[in-house]
C-alpha positions as CSV (number, residue, x, y, z in Angstrom):
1,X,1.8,23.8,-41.7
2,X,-1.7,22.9,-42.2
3,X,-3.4,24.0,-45.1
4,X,-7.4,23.4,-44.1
5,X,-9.0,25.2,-47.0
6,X,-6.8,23.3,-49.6
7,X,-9.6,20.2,-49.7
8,X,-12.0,23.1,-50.6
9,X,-10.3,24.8,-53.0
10,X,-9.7,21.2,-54.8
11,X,-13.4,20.8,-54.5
12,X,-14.1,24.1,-56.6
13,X,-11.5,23.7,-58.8
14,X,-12.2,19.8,-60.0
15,X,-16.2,21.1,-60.5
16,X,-14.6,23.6,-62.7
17,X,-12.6,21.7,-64.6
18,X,-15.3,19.4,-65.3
19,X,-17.6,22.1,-65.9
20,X,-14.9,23.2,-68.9
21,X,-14.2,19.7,-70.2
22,X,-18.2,19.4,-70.8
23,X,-18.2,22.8,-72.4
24,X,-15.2,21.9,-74.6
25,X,-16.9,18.7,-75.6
26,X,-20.3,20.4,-76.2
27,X,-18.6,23.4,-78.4
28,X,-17.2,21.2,-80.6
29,X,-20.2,19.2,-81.4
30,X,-22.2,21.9,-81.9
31,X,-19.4,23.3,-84.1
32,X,-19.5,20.3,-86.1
33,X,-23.2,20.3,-86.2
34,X,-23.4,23.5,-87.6
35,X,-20.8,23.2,-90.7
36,X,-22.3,20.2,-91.8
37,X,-25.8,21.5,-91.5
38,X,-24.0,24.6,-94.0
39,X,-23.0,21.8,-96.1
40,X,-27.0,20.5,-96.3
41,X,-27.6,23.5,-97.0
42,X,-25.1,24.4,-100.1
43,X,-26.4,20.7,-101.8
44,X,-30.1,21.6,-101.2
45,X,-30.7,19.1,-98.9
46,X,-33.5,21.3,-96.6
47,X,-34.8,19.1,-94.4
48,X,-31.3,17.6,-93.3
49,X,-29.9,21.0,-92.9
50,X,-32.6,22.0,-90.5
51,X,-32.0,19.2,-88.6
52,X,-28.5,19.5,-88.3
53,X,-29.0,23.4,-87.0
54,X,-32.0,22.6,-84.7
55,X,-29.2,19.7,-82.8
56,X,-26.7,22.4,-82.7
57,X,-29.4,24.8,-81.4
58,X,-30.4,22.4,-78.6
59,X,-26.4,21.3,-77.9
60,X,-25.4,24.8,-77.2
61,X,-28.8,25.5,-75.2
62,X,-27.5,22.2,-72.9
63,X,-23.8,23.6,-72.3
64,X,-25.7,27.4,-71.6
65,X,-27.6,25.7,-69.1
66,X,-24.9,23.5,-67.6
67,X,-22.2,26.6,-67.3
68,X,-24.6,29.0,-65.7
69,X,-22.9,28.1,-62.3
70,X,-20.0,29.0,-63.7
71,X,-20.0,32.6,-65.5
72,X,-16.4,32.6,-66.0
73,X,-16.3,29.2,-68.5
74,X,-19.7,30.1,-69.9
75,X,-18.3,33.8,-71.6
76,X,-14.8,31.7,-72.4
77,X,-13.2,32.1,-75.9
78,X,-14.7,28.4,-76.8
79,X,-18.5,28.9,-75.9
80,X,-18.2,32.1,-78.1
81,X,-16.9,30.3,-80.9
82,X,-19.8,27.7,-80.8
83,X,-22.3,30.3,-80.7
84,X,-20.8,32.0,-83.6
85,X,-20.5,29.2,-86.1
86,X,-24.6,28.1,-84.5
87,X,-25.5,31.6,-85.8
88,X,-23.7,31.2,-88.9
89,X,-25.5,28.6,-89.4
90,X,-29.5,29.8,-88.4
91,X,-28.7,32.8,-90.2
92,X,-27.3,31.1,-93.6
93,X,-30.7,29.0,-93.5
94,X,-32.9,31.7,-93.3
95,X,-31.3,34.0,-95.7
96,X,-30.9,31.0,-98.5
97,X,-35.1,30.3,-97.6
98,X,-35.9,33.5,-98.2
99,X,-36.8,33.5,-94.6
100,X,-37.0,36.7,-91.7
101,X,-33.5,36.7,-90.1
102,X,-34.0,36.0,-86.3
103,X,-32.3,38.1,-84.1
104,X,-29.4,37.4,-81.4
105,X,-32.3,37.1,-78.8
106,X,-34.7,34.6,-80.6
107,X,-31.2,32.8,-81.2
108,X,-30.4,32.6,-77.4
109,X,-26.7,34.2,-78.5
110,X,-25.0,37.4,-77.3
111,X,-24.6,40.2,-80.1
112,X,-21.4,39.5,-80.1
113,X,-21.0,36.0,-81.8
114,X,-24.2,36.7,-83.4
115,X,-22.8,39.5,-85.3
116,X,-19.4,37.3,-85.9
117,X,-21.7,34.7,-87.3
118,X,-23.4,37.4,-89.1
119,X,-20.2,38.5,-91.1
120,X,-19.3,34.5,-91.7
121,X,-22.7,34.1,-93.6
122,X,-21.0,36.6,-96.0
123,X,-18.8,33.7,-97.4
124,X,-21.7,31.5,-97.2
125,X,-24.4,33.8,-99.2
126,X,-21.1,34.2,-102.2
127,X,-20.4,30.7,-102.6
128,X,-24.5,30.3,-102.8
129,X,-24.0,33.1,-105.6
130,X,-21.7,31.5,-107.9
131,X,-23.6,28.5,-107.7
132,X,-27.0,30.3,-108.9
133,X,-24.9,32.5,-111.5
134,X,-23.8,28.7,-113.0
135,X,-27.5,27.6,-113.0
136,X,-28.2,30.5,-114.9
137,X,-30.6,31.8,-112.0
138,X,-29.4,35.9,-112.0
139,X,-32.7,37.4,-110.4
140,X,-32.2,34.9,-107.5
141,X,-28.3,35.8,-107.2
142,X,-29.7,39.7,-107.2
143,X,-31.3,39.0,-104.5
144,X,-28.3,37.4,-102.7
145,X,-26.0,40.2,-103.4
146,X,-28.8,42.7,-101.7
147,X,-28.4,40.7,-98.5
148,X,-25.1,40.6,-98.9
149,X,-24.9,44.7,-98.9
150,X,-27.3,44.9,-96.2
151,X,-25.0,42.7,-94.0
152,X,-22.2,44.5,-94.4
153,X,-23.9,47.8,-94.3
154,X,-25.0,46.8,-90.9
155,X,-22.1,45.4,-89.5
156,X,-20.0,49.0,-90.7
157,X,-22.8,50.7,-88.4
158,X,-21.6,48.9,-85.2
159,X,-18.9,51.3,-84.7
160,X,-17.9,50.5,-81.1
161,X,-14.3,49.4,-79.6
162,X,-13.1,46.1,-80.3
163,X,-12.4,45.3,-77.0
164,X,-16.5,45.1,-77.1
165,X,-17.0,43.0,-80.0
166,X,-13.8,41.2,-80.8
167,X,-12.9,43.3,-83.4
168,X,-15.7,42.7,-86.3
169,X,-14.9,46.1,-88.1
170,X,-11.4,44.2,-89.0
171,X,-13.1,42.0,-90.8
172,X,-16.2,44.1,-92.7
173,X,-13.1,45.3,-95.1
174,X,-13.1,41.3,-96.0
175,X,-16.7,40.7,-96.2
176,X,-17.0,44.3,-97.9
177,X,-14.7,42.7,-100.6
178,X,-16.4,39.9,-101.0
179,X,-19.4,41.9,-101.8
180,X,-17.5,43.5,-104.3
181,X,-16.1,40.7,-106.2
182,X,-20.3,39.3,-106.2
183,X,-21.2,42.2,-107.9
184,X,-18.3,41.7,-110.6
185,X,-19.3,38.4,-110.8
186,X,-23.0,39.2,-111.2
187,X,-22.2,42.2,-113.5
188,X,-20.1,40.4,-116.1
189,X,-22.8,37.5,-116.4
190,X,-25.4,39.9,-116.9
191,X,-23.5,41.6,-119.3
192,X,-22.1,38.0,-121.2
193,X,-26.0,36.9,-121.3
194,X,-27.3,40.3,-122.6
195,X,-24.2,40.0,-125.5
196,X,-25.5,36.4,-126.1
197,X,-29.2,37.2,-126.7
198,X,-28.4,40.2,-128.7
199,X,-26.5,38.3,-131.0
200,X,-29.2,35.2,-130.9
201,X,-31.8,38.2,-131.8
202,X,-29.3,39.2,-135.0
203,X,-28.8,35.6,-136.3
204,X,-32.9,35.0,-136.2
């Protein structure tokens, strides 16, 4: 029995697998890219940070470009996960600057990893916390709690199935707690630096 489309369907099939190996490849680097360009960014190093982020940017911009012919690898697990940790990683660098928070649509991301890399910045904006409440820099850790609060506040709001979105409102109960061990931690150094100047003020 002859078979005539099988040459065809090898044809398809071997520019899809290609198509998936160079998205694989891709997703990791710009995976990579991203984390260390968090790391930059937790030592202070601006500059390198940027740099890092704008690569993984570009990188993920390439493998969107290169999957378009193929829909079914470009929405698959692994180009969602790239495009998560990406926005983590935009998003981390604007809230540590200070900076307006670009949106899923200046990103080039769908709202769903977008808002996944939203939640992740959570971890990111605590870690940034602790390190200001050691330098002794509360007003700027303030500050970092608020947009922690307003990031989970937002993410409670997007109340749809989690067939939709992967299931974020699992895991705003962990970023929630986060939030809420912050505000100990921000709390008891206010407190322990209030104690310390009032008893400065008594010994003068």
């Amino acid at each position: 029995m002859d078979f005539d489309f099988a040459n065809d369907a090898r044809f398809v099939l071997d520019a899809r697998f290609a198509a998936r190996e160079q998205g694989i490849t891709g997703s990791r680097k710009v995976i990579r890219a991203s984390a260390n360009g968090i790391r930059a960014l937790h030592r202070g190093e601006w500059e390198a940070a940027s740099q890092l982020i704008a690569e993984a940017g570009e990188l993920l911009s390439e493998i969107t470009r290169a999957l378009e012919p193929h829909p079914d690898i470009l929405h698959a697990g692994f180009i969602a996960d790239a495009a998560k940790e990406y926005a983590e990683a935009r998003l981390t660098e604007a809230l540590f600057r200070g900076e307006a928070v670009p949106g899923f649509a200046e990103l080039g991301v769908d709202p769903v990893p977008y808002l996944h890399g939203l939640g992740e910045s959570v971890g990111e904006l605590r870690r940034r916390l602790l390190d200001l409440l050691r330098e002794g820099d509360v007003g700027e850790a303030e500050e970092t709690l608020e947009a922690m609060d307003g990031i989970v506040d937002l993410l409670a709001e997007m109340d749809y199935p989690d067939g939709m979105t992967n299931g974020p409102r699992r895991t705003t109960d962990v970023f929630r707690a986060l939030v809420e061990r912050s505000r100990s931690d921000l709390t008891a150094t206010v407190v322990q630096e209030r104690l310390r100047k009032d008893l400065g003020d008594r010994l003068t």
